[in-house]
C-alpha positions as CSV (number, residue, x, y, z in Angstrom):
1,X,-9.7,91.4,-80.6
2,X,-13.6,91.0,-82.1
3,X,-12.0,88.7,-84.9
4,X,-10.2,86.2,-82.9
5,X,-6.5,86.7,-83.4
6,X,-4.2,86.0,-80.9
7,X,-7.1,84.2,-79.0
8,X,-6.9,80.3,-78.0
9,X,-8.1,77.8,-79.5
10,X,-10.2,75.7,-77.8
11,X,-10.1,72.4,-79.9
12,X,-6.5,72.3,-80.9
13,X,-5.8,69.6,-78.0
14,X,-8.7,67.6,-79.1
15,X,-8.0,68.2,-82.7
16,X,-4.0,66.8,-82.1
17,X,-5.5,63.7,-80.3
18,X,-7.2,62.7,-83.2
19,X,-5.2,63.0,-85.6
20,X,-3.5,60.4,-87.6
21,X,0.0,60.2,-88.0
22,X,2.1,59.8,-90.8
23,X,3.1,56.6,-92.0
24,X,6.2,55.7,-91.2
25,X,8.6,55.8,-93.9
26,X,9.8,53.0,-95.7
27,X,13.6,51.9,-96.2
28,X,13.9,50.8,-99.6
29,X,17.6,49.8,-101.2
30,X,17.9,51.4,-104.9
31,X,16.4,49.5,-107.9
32,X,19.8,49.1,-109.6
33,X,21.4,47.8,-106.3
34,X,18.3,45.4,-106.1
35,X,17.9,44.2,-109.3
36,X,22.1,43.2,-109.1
37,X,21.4,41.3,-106.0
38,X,18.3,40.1,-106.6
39,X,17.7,39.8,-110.1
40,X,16.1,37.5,-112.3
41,X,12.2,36.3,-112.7
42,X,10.7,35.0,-108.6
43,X,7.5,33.3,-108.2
44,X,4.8,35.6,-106.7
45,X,1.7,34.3,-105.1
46,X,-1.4,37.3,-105.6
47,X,-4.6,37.3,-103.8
48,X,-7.1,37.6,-106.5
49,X,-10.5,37.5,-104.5
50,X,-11.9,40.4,-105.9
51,X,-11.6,38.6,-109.3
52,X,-14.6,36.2,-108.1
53,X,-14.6,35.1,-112.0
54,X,-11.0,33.4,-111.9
55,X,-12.7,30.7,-109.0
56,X,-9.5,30.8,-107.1
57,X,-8.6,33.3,-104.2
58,X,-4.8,33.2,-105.2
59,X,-2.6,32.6,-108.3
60,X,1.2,32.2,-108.6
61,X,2.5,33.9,-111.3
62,X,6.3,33.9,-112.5
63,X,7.6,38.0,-112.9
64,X,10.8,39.5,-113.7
65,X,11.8,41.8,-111.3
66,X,12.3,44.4,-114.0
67,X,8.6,44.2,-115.0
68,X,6.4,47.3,-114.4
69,X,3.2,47.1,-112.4
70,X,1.5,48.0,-115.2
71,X,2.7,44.7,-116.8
72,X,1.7,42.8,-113.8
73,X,-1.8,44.1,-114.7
74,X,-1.6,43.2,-117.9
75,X,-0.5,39.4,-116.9
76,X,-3.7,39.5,-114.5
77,X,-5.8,40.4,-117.3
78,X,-4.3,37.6,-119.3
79,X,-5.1,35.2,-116.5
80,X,-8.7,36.2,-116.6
81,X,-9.4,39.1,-114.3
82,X,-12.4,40.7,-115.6
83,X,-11.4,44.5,-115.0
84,X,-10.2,46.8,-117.0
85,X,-6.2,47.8,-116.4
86,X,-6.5,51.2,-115.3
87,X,-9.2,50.5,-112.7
88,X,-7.2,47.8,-111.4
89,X,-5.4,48.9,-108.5
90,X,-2.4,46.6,-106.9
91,X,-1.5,47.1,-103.1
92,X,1.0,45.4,-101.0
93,X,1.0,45.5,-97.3
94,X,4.2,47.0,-96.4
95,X,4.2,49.9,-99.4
96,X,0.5,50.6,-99.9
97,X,-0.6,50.7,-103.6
98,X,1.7,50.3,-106.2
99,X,2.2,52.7,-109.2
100,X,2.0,51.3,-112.5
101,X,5.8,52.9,-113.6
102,X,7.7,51.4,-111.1
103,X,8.8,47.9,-111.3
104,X,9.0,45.5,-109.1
105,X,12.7,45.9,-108.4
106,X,11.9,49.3,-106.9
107,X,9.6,48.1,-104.4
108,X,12.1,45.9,-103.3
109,X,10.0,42.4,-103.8
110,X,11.6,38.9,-103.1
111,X,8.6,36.9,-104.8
112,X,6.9,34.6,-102.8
């Protein structure tokens, strides 16, 4: 008809090509069953370049696994890292960026 319906359309294959696909999903054990097999405080190494004011590009820091993200943050600020919390914005390869209610446990982190 005039309006279109039921017509083809002519960038749908192009429009499919291009698009990005989901990311995979990501297999993570339960916080509880982590933290039993797991637990305990692990030595994390974090890239802190885009703290140019701490002089280092990496600190090692020693977390519990039951910490939050958001106290994470709060240990990077008492390191030195000029930037207020809720700007800062953590991201780990594998997961993406990290939500400051979750805690370490969640995301499944060995340290290191």
């Amino acid at each position: 008809d005039e309006k279109g319906f039921g017509s083809v359309d002519p960038y749908k294959d192009y429009l499919l090509h291009i698009a990005r696909p989901k990311p995979s999903q990501i297999d993570l054990v339960p916080e509880a069953q982590w933290l039993q097999e797991n637990g305990g405080a692990k030595e994390f190494l974090i890239d802190v370049t885009a703290f140019p004011s701490l002089g280092v590009p990496y600190i090692r820091i020693a977390l519990d696994l039951s910490k939050t993200i958001a106290a994470v943050k709060e240990k990077l600020a008492d390191v030195g890292a000029m930037l207020p919390m809720a700007k800062m914005r953590l991201k780990e390869a594998r997961v993406g960026f990290l939500r400051d209610e979750r805690t370490l446990a969640f995301y499944n982190f060995k340290g290191g």
